[in-house]
N, C-alpha and C positions, 0 to 999 in steps of 0.2 A: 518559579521553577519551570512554568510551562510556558514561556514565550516565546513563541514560533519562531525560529531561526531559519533563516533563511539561504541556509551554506547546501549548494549542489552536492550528492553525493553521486559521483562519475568514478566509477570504477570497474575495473574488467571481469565478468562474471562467466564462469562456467559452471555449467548445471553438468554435478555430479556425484554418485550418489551420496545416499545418508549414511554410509557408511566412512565411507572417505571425509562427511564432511567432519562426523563426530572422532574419526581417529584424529584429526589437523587439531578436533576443539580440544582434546583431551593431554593433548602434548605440548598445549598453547597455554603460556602462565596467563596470555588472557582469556581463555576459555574461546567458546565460539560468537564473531563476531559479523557484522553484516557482510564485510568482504570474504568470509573465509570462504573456498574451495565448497561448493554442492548447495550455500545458500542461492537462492534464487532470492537478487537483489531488485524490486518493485521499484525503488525510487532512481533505478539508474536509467537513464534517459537514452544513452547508447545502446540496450537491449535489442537485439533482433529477430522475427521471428525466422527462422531458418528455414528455407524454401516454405517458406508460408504464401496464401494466396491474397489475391487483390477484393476489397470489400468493394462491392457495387455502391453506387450512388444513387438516391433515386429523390422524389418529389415527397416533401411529410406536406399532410392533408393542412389543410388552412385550418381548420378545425382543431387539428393537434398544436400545431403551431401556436395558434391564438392560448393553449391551453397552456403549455410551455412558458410562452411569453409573462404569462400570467400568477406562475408557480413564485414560490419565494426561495431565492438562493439557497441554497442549501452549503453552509461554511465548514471551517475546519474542528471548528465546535460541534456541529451538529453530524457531522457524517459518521458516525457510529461508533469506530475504537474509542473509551474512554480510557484516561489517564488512569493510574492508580491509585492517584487521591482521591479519585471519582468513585472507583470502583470499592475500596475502601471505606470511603464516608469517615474520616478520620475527623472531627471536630477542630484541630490544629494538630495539623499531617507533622509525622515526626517517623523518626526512623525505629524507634519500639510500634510505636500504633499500628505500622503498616507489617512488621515484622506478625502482631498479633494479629491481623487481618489474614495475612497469607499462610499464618500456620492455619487457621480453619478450612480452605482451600484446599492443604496439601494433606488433609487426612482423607487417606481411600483413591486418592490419585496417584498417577504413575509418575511422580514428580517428587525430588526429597529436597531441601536446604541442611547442610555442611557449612556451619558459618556463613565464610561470602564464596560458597559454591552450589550453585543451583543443579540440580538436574535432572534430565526429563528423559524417561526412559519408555520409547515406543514400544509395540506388540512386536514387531521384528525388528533387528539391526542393532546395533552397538548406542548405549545410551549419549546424552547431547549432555556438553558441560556448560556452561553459563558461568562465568567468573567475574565478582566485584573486583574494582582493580583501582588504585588511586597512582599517579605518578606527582611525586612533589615538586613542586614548582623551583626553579633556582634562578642565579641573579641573571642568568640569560635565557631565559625559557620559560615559560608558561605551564604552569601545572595541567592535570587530563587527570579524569575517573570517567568510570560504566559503575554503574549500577543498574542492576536486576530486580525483577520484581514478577514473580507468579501469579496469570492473574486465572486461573483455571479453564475451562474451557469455553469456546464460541459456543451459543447458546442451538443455532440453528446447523451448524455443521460437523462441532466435538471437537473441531482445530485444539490442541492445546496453544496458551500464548504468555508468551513471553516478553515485559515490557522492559528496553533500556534507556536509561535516564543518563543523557550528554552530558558532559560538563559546560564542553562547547556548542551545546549544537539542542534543541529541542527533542521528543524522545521520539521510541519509534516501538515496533512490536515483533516478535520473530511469532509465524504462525507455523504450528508443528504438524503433521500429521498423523495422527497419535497411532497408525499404526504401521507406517514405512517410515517417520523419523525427517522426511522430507520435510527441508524448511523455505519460508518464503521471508522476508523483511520488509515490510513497509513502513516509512517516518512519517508516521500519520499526527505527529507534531508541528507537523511545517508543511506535507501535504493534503490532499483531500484522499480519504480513504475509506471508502462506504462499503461493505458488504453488499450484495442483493437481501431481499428480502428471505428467501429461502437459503442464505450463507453458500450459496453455489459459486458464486462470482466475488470477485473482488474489485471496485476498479480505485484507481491511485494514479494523478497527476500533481502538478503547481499550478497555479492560477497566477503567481507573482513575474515568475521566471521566464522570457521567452526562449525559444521559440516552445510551439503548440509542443507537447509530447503528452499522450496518454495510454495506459496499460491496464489490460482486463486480466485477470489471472482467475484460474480454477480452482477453488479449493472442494474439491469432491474427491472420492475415492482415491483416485488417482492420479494428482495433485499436491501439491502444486503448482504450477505450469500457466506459461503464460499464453492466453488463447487469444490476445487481440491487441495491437499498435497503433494508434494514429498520431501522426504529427504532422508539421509544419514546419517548412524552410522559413529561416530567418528573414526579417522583411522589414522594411521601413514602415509599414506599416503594422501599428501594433493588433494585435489581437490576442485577446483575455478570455479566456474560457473558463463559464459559471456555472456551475455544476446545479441541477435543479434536481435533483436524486433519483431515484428509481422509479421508474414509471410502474413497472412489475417483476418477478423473477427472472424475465428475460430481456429486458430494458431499460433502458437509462438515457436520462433526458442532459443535455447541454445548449448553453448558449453561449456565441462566439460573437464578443463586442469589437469590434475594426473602427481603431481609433481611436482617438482621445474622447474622454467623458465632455460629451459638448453635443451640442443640436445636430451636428453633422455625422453625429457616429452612426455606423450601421452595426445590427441585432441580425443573428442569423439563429435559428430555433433547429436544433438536431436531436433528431434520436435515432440510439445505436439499438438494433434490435438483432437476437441470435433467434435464429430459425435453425428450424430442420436441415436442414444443407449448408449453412454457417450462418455470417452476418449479413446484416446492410446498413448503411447510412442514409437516411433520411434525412434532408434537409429543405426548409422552408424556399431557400434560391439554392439549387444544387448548381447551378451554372457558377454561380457566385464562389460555391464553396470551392467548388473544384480551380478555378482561375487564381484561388487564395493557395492554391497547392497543398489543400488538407488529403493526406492521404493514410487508409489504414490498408493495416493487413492482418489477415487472421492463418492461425492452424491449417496445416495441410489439409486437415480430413475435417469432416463434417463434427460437430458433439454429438 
């Protein structure tokens, strides 16, 4: 049921509010979905930060580098969202087992199940609907279902979260606010999706898919919000980017493979660190980096 799918979700996202998004979920026989109106969509590749600023580049110490280099990938497996089956421990996952998993969840949360309608009702704003939905397949067309799944809150930040299960496509997670309602979506089934260590940060890209695209998002207070961009123009030549995980609450470590897996490839060691005054990138050749046209941008203002 969890094998990473690998279908781009590109789709046109406005950030706005949670109210708006949960009046669209509520009048929608599919409830609220990644594309609807006020989620803030992670996995969408076109996002831009609007008048955001430009991240300096600078030199990471040989030291780090070596250190980086040295770390062990950190995959789609290990980056933090777990699946429902996971979260569950279902001995052979079925749809009662997970049913009886997630009623223990929603006792004493702001979160109630309605058959196949879920919903999650923050401290302000209009409650969020979550709708299972099956469409039957016919002699010219291929069946579709969502399904929903409670899985209580982020343990470091209180996010409530919400897992949907593709028919087509690998799952993903809606992360709630629990107390403005604001949603975020990331398809931490098919992307890499790690929390920070202190659930302040979020980051979420592909390693499969070119070109480079990577997004840091805030889940604090007031969030969630996306606080950082970096990509890369399409290029002949490839470059893969291997997520080595969080170096601390305010960093996070990557390498950037240029080329095919062979003697000839080059390894670039970066780390994205948020300071006082915003970001930077640190890279082991920043000359190199910048010539490959990796470039991010962060938030207008400082965190």
């Amino acid at each position: 049921m969890h094998a990473p799918g690998r279908i781009a979700l590109i789709v046109s996202v406005a950030l706005a509010s949670a109210t708006t998004s949960a009046a669209n979920s509520a009048g929608d026989e599919k409830g609220l979905r990644f594309n609807s109106a006020g989620v803030l969509d992670l996995a969408d590749r076109s996002q831009k930060i609007a008048g955001g600023r430009a991240v300096e580049v600078g030199e990471l110490a040989a030291e780090d580098a070596a250190e980086i280099f040295s770390a062990a990938e950190v995959g789609e497996a290990q980056a933090g969202l777990r699946f429902s089956d996971d979260e569950f421990g279902c001995a052979k996952p079925s749809r009662k087992c997970s049913l009886e998993h997630e009623r223990k969840l929603l006792e004493g949360a702001a979160a109630k199940r309605d058959g196949k309608r879920l919903t999650i009702t923050p401290a302000s704003g209009t409650p969020l609907v979550f709708i299972d939905w099956t469409v039957a397949a016919t002699k010219s067309a291929d069946g579709d279902d969502e399904t929903h799944w409670y899985l209580g809150r982020m343990p470091a930040n209180g996010y409530e979260r919400v897992e949907v299960q593709f028919d087509h496509d690998a799952p993903g997670n809606f992360l709630i606010n629990p107390q403005s309602g604001k949603v975020a979506f990331v398809h931490n089934g098919a992307d890499i999706a790690a929390a920070s260590p202190d659930g302040r940060l979020l980051v979420t890209f592909n390693m499969l898919n070119p070109p480079v695209s990577l997004r840091v998002a805030a889940l604090d207070a007031a969030g969630p919000r996306l606080v950082l961009q970096c990509e890369a123009p399409e290029s002949s030549e490839r470059m893969t980017p291997v997520f080595k995980g969080w170096h601390d609450a305010a960093a996070l470590d990557v390498v950037f493979e240029i080329g095919e897996q062979s003697k000839s490839m080059v390894r670039l060691a970066t780390r994205l660190v948020r300071k006082v005054d915003g970001w930077q990138l640190e890279a082991s050749d920043a000359a190199r980096l910048e010539r490959l046209r990796v470039a991010c941008r962060q938030e207008a203002t400082a965190p």
